[in-house]
Every structure is written in C-alpha cells, then in structure tokens.
N, C-alpha and C positions, 0 to 999 in steps of 0.2 A: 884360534877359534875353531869350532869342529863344526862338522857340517850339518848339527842339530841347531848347532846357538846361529849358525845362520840363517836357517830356516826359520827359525824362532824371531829372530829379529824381522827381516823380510815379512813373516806372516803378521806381524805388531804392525810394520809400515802401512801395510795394505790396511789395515784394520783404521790406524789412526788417519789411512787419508779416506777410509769412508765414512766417516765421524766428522773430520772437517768437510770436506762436503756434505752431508745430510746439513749441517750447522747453516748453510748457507745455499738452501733449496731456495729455487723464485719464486714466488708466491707466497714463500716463507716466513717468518721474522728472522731475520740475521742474528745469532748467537754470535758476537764480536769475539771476546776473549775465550771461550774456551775452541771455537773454529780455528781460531789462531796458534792456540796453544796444540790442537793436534793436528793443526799443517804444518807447524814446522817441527811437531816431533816426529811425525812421518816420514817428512823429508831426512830427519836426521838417520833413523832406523834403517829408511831405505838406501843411504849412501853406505852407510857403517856396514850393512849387509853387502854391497859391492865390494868393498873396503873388505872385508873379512874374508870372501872370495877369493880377492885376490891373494888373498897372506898379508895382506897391509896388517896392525893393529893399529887402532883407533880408539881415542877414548874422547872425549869432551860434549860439548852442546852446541858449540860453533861451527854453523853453517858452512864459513866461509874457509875456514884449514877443512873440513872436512874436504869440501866441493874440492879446494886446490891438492890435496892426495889422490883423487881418482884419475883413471887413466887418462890420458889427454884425449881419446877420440870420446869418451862417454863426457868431461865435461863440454866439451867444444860442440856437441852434438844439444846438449840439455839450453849450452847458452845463445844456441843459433835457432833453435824453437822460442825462447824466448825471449830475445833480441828483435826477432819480425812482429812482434805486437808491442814488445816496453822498448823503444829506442835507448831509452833511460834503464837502460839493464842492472846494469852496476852500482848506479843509485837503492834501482829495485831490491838486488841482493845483498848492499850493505845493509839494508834496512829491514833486512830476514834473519842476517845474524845472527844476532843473540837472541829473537824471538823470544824460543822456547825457556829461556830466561825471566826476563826482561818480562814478558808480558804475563807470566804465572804469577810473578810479585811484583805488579805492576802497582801496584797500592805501598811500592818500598821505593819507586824507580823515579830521580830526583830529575829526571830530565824529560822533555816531550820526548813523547813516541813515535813512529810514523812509520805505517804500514799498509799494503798493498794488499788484501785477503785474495781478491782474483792472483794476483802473480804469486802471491803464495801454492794459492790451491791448485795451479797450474804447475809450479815449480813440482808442487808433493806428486803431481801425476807425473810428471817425466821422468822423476826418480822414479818412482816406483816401475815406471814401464822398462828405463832402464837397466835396472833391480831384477826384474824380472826375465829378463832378456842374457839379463847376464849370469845369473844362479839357475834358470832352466826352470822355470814355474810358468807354468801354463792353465788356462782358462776359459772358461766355454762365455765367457763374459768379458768386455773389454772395459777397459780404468771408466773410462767415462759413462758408460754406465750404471757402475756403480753406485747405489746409495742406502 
C-alpha cells in the first residue's frame, strides 16, 4: 500500500467517524443504522490504515482479524480504554464484528442483531486516535470534538 492509499484510507476513517458521531448528537434523534454502518466502517479504515503503515496487507470487513493483526501494544492499549467502562468487552467487540456487514443488509440478516452504538463510537475514536498517532496526522482539534 503507498503512502497516498494510506492517507486516503486514514482520512475516510476520520470522516466516517464524524458521521457516526453527528448520527448520534444528544439532544438529537439517534440515526441507528446508518451511525452504525459508519462506526464501524471507520473503525475499519482506521485499523486498515495502521495495518498499511505497518506493511501489513489487509483486506476484509471483519473487525475482529483486523483488531487481532495489529500491533500488540495498539490493540492492548484500544482494549484497556475500553475494558474500564464495558467490563463485558469482548462480548462488546464480538458484536461489532461484522457490523459493517451485517447491519447495511440488515433487512437480509436471518438472525437478531445486538449492538452497542456508544462502544461502537468509542471504539471508532480510539482507532482513529490510534491511527493517527501512528501515520503522524495531527490536528488543531481533538476526536472528541469533532462533529
């Protein structure tokens, strides 16, 4: 991957997790499904973009071989941010998955759903913060306020 499709990808991340977040302003109306569908494409972009950093190749929609390719100290860092609020982490992350799947053709998907949008939208921030920490993208604005 060149260091254009990185940035490329990286700069989609960022983009799709300020979409999922706006989707999910307080005061808001909650946009369910498509918040959902760009949290966890975000998240995908943002790991893929670490993942390409590093000379990994990567290809799929699955969260969870994604997360387990990355370096050991970026995921153990992403899962100890959020492990101190979802005890139930792992529950949380199997059920982010295939999201970006799963919930675009959710009107195809023969089985219940079950998802977390805050641990989503938290997940998409730490990727991305990580994401960015790790490709050298800097910002006179921090994730969280973003919208």
């Amino acid at each position: 991957m060149t260091n254009e499709q990185t940035f490329h990808a990286a700069s989609n991340a960022l983009e799709f997790y300020r979409a999922a977040k706006r989707y999910n302003l307080e005061g808001m109306i909650p946009v369910g499904i498509p918040s959902i569908v760009c949290g966890a494409f975000s998240v995908e972009l943002a790991l893929k973009a670490i993942l390409y950093n590093e000379g990994v190749d990567c290809k799929g929609h699955y969260l969870l071989a994604l997360m387990n390719k990355l370096p050991t100290k970026v995921r153990n860092e992403i899962q100890k941010s959020l492990a101190q609020e979802w005890p139930d982490y792992d529950q949380q992350l199997n059920n982010c998955d295939k999201a970006f799947v799963d919930w675009r053709y959710v009107h195809e998907v023969d089985r219940e759903l079950n998802i977390n949008i805050n641990f989503l939208i938290l997940l998409s921030e730490l990727c991305c913060r990580a994401m960015m920490e790790r490709i050298g993208i800097t910002s006179n604005v921090t994730l969280h306020e973003m919208v």
